[in-house]
Wavefront OBJ file of the C-alpha trace (Angstrom):
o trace
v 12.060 -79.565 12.919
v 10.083 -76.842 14.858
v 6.697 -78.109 15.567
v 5.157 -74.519 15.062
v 3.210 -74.737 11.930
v 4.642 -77.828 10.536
v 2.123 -79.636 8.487
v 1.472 -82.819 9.149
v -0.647 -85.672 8.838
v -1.779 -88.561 10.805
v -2.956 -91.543 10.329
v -5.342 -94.065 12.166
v -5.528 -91.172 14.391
v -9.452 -90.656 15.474
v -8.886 -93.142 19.190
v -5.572 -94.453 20.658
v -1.876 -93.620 19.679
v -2.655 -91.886 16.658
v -5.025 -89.248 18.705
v -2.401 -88.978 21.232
v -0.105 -88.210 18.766
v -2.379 -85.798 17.022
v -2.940 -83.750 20.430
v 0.524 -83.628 21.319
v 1.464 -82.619 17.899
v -1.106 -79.618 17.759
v -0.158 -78.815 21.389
v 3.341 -77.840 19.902
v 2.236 -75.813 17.385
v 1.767 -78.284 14.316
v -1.254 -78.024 12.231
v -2.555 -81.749 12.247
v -4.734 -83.481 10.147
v -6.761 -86.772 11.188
v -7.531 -89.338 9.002
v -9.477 -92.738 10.109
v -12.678 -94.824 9.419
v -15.136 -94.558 12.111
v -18.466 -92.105 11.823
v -19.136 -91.957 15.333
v -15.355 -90.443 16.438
v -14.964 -88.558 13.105
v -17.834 -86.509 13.812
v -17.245 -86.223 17.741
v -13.746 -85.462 16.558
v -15.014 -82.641 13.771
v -17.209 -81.161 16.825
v -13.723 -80.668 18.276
v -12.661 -78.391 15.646
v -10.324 -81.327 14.277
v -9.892 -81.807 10.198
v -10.533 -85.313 9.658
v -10.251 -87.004 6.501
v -12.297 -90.257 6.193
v -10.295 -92.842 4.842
v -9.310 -96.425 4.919
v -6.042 -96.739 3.527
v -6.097 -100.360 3.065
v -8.014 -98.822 -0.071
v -6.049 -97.502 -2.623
v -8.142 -94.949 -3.780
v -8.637 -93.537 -0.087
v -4.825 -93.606 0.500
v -4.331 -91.379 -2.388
v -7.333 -89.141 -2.070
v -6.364 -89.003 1.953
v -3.016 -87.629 1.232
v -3.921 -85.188 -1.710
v -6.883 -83.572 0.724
v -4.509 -83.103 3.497
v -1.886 -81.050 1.803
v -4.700 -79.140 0.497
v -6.143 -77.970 3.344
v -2.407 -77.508 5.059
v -0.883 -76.087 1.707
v 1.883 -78.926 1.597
v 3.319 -81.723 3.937
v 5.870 -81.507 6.053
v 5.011 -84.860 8.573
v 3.824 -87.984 7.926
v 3.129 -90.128 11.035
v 1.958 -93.585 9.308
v 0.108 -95.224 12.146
v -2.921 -96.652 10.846
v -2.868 -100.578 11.459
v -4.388 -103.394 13.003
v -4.387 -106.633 14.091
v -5.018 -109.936 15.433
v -3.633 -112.826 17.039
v -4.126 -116.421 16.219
v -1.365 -119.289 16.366
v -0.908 -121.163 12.784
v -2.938 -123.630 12.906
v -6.274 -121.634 13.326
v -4.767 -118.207 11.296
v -7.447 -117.057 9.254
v -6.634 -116.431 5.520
v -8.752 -113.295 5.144
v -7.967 -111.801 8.550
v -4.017 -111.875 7.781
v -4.821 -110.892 4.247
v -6.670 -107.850 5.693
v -3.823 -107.145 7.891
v -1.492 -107.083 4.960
v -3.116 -104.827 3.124
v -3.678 -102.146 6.008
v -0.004 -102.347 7.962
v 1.718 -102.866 4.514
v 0.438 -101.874 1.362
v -1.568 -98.913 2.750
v 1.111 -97.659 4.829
v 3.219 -97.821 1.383
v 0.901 -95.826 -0.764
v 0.239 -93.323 2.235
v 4.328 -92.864 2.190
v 4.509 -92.706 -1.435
v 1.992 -89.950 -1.720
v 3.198 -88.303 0.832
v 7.194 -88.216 -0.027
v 6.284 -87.193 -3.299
v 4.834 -83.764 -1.999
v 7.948 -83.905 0.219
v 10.987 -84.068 -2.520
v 9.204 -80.320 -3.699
v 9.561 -78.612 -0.245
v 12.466 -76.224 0.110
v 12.439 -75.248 -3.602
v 12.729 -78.911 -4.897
v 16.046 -79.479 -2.470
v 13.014 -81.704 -0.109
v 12.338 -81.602 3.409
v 10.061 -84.021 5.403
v 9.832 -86.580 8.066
v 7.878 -90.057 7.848
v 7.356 -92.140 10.827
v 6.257 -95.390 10.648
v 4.383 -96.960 13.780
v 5.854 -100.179 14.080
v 5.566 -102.481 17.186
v 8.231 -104.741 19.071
v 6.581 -107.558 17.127
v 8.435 -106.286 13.973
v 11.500 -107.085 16.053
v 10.917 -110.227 17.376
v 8.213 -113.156 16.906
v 6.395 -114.508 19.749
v 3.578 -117.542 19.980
v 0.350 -116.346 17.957
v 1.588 -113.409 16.829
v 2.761 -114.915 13.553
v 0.770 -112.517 10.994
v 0.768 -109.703 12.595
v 4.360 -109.704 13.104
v 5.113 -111.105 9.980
v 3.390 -107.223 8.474
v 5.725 -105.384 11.472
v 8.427 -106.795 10.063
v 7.649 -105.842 6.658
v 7.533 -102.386 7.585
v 10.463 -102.399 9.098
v 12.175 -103.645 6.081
v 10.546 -101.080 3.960
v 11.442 -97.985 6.653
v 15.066 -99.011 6.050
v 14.452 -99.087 2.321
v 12.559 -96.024 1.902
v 15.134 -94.467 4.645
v 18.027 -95.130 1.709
v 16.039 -93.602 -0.896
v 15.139 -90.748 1.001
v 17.818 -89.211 2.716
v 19.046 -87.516 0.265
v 16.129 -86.212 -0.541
v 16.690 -84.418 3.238
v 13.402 -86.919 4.171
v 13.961 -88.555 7.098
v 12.453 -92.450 7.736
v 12.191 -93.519 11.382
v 10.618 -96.603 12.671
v 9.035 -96.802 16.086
v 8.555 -100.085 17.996
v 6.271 -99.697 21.360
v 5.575 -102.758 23.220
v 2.373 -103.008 25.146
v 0.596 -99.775 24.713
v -3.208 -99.952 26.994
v -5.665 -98.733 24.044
v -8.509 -100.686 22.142
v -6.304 -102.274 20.062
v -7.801 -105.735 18.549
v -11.025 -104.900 19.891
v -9.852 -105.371 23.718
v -10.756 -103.338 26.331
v -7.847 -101.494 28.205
v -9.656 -101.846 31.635
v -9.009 -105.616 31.404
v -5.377 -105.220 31.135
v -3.509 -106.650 34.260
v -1.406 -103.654 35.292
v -2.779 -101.116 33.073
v -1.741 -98.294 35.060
v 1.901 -99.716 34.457
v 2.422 -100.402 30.899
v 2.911 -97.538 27.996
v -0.360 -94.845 27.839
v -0.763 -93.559 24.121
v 0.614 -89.914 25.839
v 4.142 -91.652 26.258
v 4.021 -92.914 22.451
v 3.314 -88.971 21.578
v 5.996 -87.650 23.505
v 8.679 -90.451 21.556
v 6.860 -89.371 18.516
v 7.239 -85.415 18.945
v 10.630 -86.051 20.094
v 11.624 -87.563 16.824
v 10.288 -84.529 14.889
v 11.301 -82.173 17.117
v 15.065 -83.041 16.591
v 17.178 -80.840 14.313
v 16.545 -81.399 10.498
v 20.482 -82.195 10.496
v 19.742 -85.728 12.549
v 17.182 -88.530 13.156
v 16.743 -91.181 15.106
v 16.251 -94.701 12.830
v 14.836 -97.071 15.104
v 13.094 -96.312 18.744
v 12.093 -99.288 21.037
v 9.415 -97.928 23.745
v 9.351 -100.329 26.925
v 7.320 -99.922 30.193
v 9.559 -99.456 32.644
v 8.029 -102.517 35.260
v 4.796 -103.524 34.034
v 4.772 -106.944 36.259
l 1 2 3 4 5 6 7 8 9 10 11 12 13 14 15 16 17 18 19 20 21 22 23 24 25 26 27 28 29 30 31 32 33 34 35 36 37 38 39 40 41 42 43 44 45 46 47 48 49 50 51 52 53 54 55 56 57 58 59 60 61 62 63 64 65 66 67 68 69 70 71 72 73 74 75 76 77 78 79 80 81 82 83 84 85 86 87 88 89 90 91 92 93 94 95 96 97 98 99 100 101 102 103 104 105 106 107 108 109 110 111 112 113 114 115 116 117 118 119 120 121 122 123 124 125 126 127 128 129 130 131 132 133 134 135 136 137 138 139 140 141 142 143 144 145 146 147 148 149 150 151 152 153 154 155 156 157 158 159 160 161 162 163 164 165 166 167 168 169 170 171 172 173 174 175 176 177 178 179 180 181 182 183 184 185 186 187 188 189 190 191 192 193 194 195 196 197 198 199 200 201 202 203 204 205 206 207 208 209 210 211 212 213 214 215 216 217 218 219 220 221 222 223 224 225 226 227 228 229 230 231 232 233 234 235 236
């Protein structure tokens, strides 16, 4: 897909990944709009000249609404990158019900309804024969379990399973389903802060996790890539 004027939308994109992704999207032409939850970076971001949607899609309402006002103001959908989630770690025996409950309904069911609304608008592109690519932001933690990371993997996972669903349905529909698994990526995530990180300067920036990301779209319409592990190269 040619990233000049492609329409696309991004999620959890006002700090981290999803920003990165948004800049490195508009940098190649794309008309990008934001989407996240904070007032402080949605306005900072709107100074910018950004379209940001407010939204938390762990609502259903605001996963619907957040969809229909981006194709409005791009006149359609071409891209959606699905990478609003969160999460936190806790081993079993102190998990917290609501936290992993939370966590369900922002990496799973919102990223569903997002990708619903959004392939919908997709099967009409190119005079109803579709067009469209969805990537889901996944993590290495929907690949393998670790210690701790129980609930949050256990929703990583479940997106995986549904990219590989929705990739079935899709295709032909000319809509094509990739799933992206970075490992350590230095951002707030979880509420840390990145300067703490032992060899931050090492480990995956949220620029490398564009560049995968715009490589995937960028890729003739004719091919996709399903799955993409991101690694730092020697983070010890």
């Amino acid at each position: 897909m040619n990233l000049q004027d492609a329409r696309i939308l991004v999620t959890g994109s006002t700090s981290g990944i999803g920003l990165a992704i948004a800049r490195r999207l508009h940098e190649g032409g794309a008309r990008v709009v934001l989407a996240g939850r904070d007032d402080a970076k949605i306005a900072a971001l709107r100074a910018e000249g950004w379209h940001v949607v407010q939204a938390d899609v762990s609502r259903d309402e605001d996963a619907v609404r957040l969809v229909r006002e981006a194709a409005e103001h791009l006149g359609g959908l071409d891209v959606l990158v699905n990478n609003a989630g969160g999460g936190r770690y806790a081993p079993l025996l102190e998990q917290d019900t609501a936290e992993f409950r939370q966590m369900l309904d922002t990496n799973l069911v919102g990223a569903t309804v997002v990708a619903r609304e959004a392939a919908r608008l997709m099967v009409q592109n190119g005079g109803g024969q579709g067009h469209g690519t969805i990537i889901n932001i996944g993590s290495v933690s929907g690949l393998r379990g670790s210690a701790g990371a129980g609930a949050y993997s256990a929703t990583k996972f479940g997106l995986r399973g549904l990219t590989q669903s929705w990739r079935d349905e899709l295709r032909p529909k000319n809509i094509r389903v990739s799933y992206v698994a970075p490992s350590e990526v230095i951002t707030g995530f979880g509420g840390s802060d990145p300067a703490s990180r032992k060899n931050a300067d090492r480990k995956i920036q949220p620029e490398d996790m564009a560049h995968a990301v715009a490589a995937l779209i960028e890729m003739d319409d004719r091919a996709f890539v399903t799955e993409l592990e991101v690694f730092a190269t020697n983070p010890w």
